[in-house]
MARTOR-312247 format. One line per 2 residues: number of its first residue (from 0); their letters; for each residue x, z, y of C-alpha. Coordinates in Angstrom, 2 decimals. Last residue first. Layout:
<recs>
NUM	A	X Z Y | ... $
</recs>
This chain:
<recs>
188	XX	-20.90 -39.96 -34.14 | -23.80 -41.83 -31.98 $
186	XX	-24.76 -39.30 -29.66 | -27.98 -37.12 -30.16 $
184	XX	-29.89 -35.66 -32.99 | -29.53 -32.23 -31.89 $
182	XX	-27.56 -31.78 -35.39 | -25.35 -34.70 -34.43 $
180	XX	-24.31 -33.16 -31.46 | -23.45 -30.12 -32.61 $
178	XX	-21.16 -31.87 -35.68 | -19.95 -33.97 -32.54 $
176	XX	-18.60 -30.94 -30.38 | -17.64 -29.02 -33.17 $
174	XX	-15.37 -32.34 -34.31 | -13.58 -32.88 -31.16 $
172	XX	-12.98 -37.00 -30.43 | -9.13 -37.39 -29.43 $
170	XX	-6.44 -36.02 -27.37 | -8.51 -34.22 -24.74 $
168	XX	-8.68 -35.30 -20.80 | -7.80 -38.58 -21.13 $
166	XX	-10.19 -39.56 -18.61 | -11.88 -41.80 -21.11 $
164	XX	-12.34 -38.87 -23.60 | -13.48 -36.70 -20.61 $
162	XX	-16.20 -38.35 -19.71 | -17.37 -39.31 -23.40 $
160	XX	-17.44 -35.41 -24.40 | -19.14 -34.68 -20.84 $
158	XX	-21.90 -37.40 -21.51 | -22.62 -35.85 -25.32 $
156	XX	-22.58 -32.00 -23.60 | -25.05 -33.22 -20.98 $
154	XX	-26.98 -34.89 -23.82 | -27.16 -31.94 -25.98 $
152	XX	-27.89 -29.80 -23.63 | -26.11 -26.02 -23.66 $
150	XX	-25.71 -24.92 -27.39 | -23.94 -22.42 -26.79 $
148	XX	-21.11 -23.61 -29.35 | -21.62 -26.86 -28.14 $
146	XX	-21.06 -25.80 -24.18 | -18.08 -23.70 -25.37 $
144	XX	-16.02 -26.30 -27.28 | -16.74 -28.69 -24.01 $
142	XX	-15.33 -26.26 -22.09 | -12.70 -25.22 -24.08 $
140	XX	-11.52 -29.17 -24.30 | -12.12 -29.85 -20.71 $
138	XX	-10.08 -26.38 -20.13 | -11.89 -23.28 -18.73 $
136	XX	-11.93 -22.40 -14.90 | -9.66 -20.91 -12.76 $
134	XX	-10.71 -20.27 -9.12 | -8.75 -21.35 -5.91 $
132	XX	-8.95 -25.06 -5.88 | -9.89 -25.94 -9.61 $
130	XX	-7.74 -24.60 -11.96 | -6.76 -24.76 -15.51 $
128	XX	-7.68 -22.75 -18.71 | -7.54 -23.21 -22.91 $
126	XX	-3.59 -22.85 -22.59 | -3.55 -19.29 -20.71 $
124	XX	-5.77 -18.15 -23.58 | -9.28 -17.10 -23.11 $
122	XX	-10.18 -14.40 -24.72 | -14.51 -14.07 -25.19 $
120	XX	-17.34 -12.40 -23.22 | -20.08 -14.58 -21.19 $
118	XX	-21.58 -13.72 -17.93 | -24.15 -15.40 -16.49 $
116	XX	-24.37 -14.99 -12.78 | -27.48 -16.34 -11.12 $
114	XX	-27.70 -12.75 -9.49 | -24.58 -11.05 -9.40 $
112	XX	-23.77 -8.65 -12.59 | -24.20 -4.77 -11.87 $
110	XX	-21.89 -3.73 -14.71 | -21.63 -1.20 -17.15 $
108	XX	-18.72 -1.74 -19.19 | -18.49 -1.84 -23.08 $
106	XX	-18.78 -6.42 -22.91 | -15.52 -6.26 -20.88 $
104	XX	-13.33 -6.20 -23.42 | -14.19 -9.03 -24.53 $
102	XX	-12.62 -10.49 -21.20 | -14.87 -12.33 -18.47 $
100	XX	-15.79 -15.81 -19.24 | -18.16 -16.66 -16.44 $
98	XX	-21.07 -18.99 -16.20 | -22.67 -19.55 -12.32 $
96	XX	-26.71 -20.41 -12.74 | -28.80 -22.85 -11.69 $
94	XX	-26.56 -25.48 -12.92 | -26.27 -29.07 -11.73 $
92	XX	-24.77 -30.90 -14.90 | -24.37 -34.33 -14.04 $
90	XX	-21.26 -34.07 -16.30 | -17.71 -34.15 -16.63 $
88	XX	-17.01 -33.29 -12.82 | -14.41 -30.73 -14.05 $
86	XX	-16.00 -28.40 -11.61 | -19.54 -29.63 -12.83 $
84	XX	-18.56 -28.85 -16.64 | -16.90 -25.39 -15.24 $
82	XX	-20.39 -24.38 -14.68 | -22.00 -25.77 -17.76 $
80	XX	-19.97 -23.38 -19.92 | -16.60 -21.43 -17.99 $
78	XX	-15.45 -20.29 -14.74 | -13.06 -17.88 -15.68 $
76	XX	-13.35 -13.91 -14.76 | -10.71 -11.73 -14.65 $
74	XX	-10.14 -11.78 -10.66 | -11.88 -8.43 -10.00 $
72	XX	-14.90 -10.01 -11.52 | -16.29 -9.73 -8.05 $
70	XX	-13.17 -11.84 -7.00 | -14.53 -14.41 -9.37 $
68	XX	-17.92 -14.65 -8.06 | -16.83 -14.77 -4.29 $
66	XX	-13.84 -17.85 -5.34 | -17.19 -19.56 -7.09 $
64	XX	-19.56 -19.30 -3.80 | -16.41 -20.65 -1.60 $
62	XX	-15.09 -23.53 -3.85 | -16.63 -25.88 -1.39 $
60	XX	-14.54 -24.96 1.33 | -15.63 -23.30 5.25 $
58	XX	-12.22 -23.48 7.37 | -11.81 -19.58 7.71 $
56	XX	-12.37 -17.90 11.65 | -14.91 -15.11 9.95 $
54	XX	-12.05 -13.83 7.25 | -14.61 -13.06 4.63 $
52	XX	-14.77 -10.16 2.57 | -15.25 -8.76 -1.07 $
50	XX	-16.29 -5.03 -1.96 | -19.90 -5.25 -1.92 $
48	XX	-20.93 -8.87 -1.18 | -20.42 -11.44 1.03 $
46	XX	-18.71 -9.01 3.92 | -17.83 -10.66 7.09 $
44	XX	-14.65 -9.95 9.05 | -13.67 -10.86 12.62 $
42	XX	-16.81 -9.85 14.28 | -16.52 -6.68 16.16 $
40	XX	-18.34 -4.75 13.66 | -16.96 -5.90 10.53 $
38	XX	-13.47 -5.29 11.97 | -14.52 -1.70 12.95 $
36	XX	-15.71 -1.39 8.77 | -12.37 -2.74 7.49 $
34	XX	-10.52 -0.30 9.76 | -12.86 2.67 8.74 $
32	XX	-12.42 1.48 4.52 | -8.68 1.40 5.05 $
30	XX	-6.51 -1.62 5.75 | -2.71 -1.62 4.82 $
28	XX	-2.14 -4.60 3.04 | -2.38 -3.50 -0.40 $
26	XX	-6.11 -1.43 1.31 | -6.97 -4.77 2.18 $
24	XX	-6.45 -6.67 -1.51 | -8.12 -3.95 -2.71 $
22	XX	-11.32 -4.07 -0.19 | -11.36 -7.68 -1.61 $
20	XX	-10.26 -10.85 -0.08 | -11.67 -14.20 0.95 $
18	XX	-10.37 -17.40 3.20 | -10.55 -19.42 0.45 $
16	XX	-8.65 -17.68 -1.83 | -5.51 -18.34 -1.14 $
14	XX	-5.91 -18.35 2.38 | -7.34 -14.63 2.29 $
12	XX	-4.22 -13.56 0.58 | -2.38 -14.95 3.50 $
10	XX	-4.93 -13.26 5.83 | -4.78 -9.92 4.49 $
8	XX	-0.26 -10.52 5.21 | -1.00 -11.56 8.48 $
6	XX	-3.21 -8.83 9.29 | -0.37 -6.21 8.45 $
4	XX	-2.48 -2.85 8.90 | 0.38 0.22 8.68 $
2	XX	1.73 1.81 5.63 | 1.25 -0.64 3.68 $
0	X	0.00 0.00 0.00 $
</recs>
């Protein structure tokens, strides 16, 4: 912890993550609750949601709803199922709701989950995830593993599968992913 307020150093962490931090990331860089609370009032903070902030002067991003979401999750959280489908742009997939992978570990805590915020429990690897601007998000082939395995629809699943075969995106046709498609009667595998 700092042992004075170092507002570059809240905004550089703010930068990273699209111009958000949490009140943990303030208190590393020096900024109690009281200080966090007088720069609410006077306008150069924001608060989305309990414990995460908004630097008010921050270029606006399209990865701002997702980079709130996983800073909730305390920054364990991977954008994962039909959600990480859109960020991959594999899909048409619009979802209503925001899918998380938090740890398994996870699934013995009591937490108040976000609205639209479906949270599912599993271990991702470092190799099964990528990025996409500030948030991680599952791999095209854990993804698309994922979507079968939840059975999220079939032709969503059968148009990301094709998408990200001719992007190159995994090294050849994924057998879950067709046996669940063939079972939904879709695809031509």
């Amino acid at each position: 912890m700092a042992d004075k307020p170092d507002w570059d150093a809240l905004y550089e962490i703010a930068a990273s993550q699209e111009g958000y931090f949490t009140t943990r990331q303030a208190a590393e860089a020096g900024y109690s609750r009281p200080l966090l609370a007088r720069h609410l009032g006077n306008g150069r903070i924001s608060r989305a949601r309990r414990g995460v902030y908004r630097v008010v002067h921050f270029p606006p991003s399209d990865h701002e709803d997702p980079t709130v979401v996983w800073l909730w999750s305390d920054r364990a959280g991977i954008f994962s199922h039909e959600t990480a489908l859109a960020l991959h742009d594999l899909s048409d997939a619009l979802p209503a709701k925001v899918h998380v992978t938090v740890p398994a570990t996870w699934r013995r805590r009591r937490l108040k989950v976000p609205a639209r915020v479906v949270l599912h429990y599993a271990d991702i690897t470092d190799g099964e995830q990528t990025w996409s601007g500030s948030v991680p998000i599952t791999s095209p082939r854990r993804t698309l593993l994922d979507c079968a395995a939840d059975r999220v629809q079939p032709d969503l699943v059968e148009q990301a599968h094709a998408q990200a075969l001719r992007r190159g995106l995994i090294a050849g046709e994924l057998s879950a992913v067709q046996a669940y498609l063939s079972d939904a009667g879709g695809g031509a595998w």
